[in-house]
Each structure stands twice: as C-alpha cells, then as structure tokens.
N, C-alpha and C positions, 0 to 999 in steps of 0.2 A: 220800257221795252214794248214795242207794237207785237199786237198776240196776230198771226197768221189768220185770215178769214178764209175759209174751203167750203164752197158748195160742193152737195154731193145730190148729184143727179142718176138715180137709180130706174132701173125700166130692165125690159125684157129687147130693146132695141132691136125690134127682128121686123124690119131694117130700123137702122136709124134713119130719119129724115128732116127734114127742116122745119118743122115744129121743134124738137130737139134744140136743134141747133141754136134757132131765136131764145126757146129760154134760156140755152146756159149762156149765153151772151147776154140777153137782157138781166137777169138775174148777176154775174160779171159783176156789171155796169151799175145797176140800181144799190147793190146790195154792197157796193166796193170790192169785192173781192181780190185774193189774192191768185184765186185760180179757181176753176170747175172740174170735177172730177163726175168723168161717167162712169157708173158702178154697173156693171150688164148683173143682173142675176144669173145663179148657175141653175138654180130650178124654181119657179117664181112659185109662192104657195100658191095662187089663183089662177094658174094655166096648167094646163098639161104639159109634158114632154114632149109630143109629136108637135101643138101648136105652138109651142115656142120655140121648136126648131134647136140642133144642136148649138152649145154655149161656146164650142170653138169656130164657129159660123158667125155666131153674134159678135164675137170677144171679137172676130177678125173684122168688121165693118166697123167695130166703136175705134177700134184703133186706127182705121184710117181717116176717119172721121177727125180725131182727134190729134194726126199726124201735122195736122193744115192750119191750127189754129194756139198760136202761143201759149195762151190762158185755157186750154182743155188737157186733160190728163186721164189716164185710164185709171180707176180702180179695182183690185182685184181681189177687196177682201169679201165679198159676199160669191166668190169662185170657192170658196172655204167654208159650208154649210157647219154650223156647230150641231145641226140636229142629225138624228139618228136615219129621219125620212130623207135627206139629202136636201132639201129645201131652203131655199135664203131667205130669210127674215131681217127686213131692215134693222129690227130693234137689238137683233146679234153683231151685224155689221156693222152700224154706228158705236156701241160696246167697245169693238174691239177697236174701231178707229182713235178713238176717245182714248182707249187704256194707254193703246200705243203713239201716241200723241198729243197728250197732255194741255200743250199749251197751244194747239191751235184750237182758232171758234169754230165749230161746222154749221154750217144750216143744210136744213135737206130742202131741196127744191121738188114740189109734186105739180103735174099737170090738173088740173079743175075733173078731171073724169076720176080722178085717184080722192080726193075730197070728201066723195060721200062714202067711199068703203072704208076712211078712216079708221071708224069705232071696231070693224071687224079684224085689224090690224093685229098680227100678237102683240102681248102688253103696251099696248097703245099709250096708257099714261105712263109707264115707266118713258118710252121713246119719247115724251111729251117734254118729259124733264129732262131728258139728257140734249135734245139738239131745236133749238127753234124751226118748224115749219114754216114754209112759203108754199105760197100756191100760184098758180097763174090760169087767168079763164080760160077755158075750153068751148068754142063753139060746140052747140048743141050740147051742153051741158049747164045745169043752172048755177049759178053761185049761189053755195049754200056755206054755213058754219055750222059744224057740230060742236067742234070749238072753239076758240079764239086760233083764230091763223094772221099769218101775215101776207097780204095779197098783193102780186107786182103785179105790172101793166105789161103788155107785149101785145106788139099785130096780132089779131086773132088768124088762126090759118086753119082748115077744116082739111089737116093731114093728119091720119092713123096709120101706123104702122099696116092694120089689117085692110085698107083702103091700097097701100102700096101692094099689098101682095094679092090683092083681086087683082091691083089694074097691070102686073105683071102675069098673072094667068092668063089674064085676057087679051095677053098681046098690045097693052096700051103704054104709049109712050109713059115714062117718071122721069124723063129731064126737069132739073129743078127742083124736082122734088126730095131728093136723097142727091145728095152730093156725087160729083163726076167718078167719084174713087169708087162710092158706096156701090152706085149704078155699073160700074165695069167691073165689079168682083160680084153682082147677082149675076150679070151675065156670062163672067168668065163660070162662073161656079153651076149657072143652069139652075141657079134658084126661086123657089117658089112658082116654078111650071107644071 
C-alpha cells in the first residue's frame, strides 16, 4: 500500500503571494506529493496580533488561493491552539496531524528566512522527529544549517508578505504578485491601507 505524501505549508499568510505559491507547487513536484496543504496560524508565537492581522482575514485569502489550484488544500488544525496563550506551534500541529492520520508521510516545507529561527522553535528536536524539514532559498537571506535539512530549488523571487502590505499602503500596484482572487478581496476588504 502507497503511504499518502502531504506537505504542510505553514505561515502567517497576511497576504499570501507568489512566493507561496512557487513553493508549494515546487515542493508538489520535487517532493512527489500527493498534495500541499496551507496551514495559516491562528496566532504565530513570533508576531503580534495586530501584525498579523485577523486569522479570518488570513484563513479567507489562503482559501482562495487554494480554491484555483488541484494539489493545494487548507489546513486548519493550527486554527486549534493547544496552548493556554492561544498561540500555534508547529510542533502541536504536526502532533495532531500525525495522531490523526497515522498513515500519511508529512514534510513540513519552510522558506530560507524561517531557517535560522529553527533552534528557537518549541521543542524543535522533538518536531525533528516527527516530520522531515525542507527548506527553500530566500533571497537575501543566507543558506545556513543548523541542522541537517533537506533543501529544494525554486525561482528565487524577493516577495514578503510585509513588502505586499507597504506596496498596498502606498498605493503601488501587486498585480502578479498575490493572485487576481487574493488582490480583489484586499481591495474588496480595504486591507492593509
């Protein structure tokens, strides 16, 4: 019996954009998968509330995102904080993935700026063991290991979500940048002006 492969692509997606989108397509493809799942945090331990913008904001851009594209899927178990602070932590999420899906393989896919915060991760070695990391370069950011990862290849493209939400303050076109969906529900929505 073929064991199910699921990347899980986790972020604060506020917006999602087309950095996103290449890796879980390139990751898809490199990694064979059976499908990509975007995990949105409900409250990222390494941002605030106000910077990360409400999770039914985020949650509604990952799912259009995700509406266009066969192989992408929403996940919504880090919407389920196990901790007391409200905060998602991969290494809870992945747990519960795991518990309640036994027989699929996950890998979690991280962008190259995620890389070096690794070690500061909670229980980083335990999440070590339960699901293989991949990583993928990040302009302006160095390839480093802190420790053994597995690294794919993708166009490098120098888009951050926090790049998107200057060049929406400032009245600067994002065609291309975030997808035609993502781009008509900032502006249906009046977000990040």
């Amino acid at each position: 019996m073929t064991t199910k492969r699921v990347g899980i692509l986790g972020g604060s997606f506020n917006p999602p954009h087309l950095a996103h989108l290449i890796m879980a397509d390139q990751a898809f493809h490199q990694l064979q998968l059976d499908e990509v799942r975007l995990m949105p945090d409900y409250l990222p331990p390494h941002k605030s509330g106000k910077k990360t913008g409400p999770f039914e904001t985020r949650l509604a851009m990952v799912e259009r995102i995700a509406s266009h594209d066969p192989h992408l899927t929403v996940e919504l178990t880090a919407q389920k904080p196990k901790q007391s602070d409200g905060k998602s932590y991969t290494v809870d999420a992945v747990a519960t993935l795991k518990e309640s899906e036994p027989d699929v393989q996950f890998f979690l896919i991280i962008g190259g700026d995620m890389v070096l915060d690794l070690p500061t991760w909670k229980r980083i070695d335990d999440l070590r063991k339960m699901i293989p990391i991949v990583a993928f370069e990040r302009v302006g950011y160095e390839k480093v290991e802190p420790f053994p990862l597995t690294w794919l290849k993708a166009p490098l493209v120098a888009v951050s979500s926090t790049k998107v939400r200057d060049m929406v303050k400032a009245g600067e076109s994002i065609q291309y940048i975030v997808p035609d969906n993502v781009k008509a529900y900032i502006e249906a929505e009046e977000l990040y002006r």
